[in-house]
C-alpha positions, 0 to 999 in steps of 0.5 A: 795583148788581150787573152781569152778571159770569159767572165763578164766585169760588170762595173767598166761596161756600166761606166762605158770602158772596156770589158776587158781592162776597165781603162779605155773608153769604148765611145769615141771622144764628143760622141754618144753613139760611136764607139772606138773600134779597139783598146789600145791598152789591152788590144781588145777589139770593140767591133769584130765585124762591120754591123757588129753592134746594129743588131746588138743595140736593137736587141737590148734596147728592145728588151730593156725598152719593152720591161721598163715601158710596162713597168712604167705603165703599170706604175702610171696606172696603179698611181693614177687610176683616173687617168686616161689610158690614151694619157698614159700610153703618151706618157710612155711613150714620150719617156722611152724615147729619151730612155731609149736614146741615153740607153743606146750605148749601155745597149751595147755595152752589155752586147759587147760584154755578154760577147766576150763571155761567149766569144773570148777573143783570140790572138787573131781578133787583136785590135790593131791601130790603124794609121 
């Protein structure tokens, strides 16, 4: 059984594995948007609640989205100072849509993780499989 730990593990989130253990998965097999609602390994619990991760992804997403666009703008328009500004605003924009799509679950990753630092789960949040 999972016990409280409160110290974030940086490596099993960015390979997309439980926060905890660093051996289960959290997205569900063929999936690239759902995640499995618990490590079988460790029993720690992925979504506490239903809506766990809506807020999470957008918040995040929304954050890294909102740097990273600027920063590629200002890289765009500091490489290639001739260039329309309406060109480069397309070029963004384009580019965070892909990034925001393959962003999506390291968005809630990184949710699940700063969570577990501040919200360590207790014996009562033990993931229990469903049969």
């Amino acid at each position: 059984m999972a016990t409280p730990q409160g110290k974030l593990k940086l490596l099993p989130l960015m390979r997309l594995h439980c926060p905890y253990c660093g051996s289960t998965p959290l997205r569900t097999e063929g999936s690239w948007f759902y995640f499995r609602t618990g490590c079988k390994v460790c029993d720690y619990v992925y979504e506490r609640e239903p809506g766990y991760f809506t807020g999470a992804s957008w918040m995040v997403s929304y954050a890294a989205l909102a740097l990273f666009g600027c920063g590629f703008g200002a890289l765009l328009l500091y490489r290639l100072p001739d260039l329309d500004a309406m060109w480069i605003a397309a070029i963004v924009s384009v580019f965070l849509i892909v990034f925001g799509l393959w962003f999506v679950p390291y968005s809630m990753a990184i949710w699940l993780g700063f969570d577990h630092i501040v919200h360590p789960l207790t014996p009562a949040d033990r993931y229990v499989e469903k049969k």
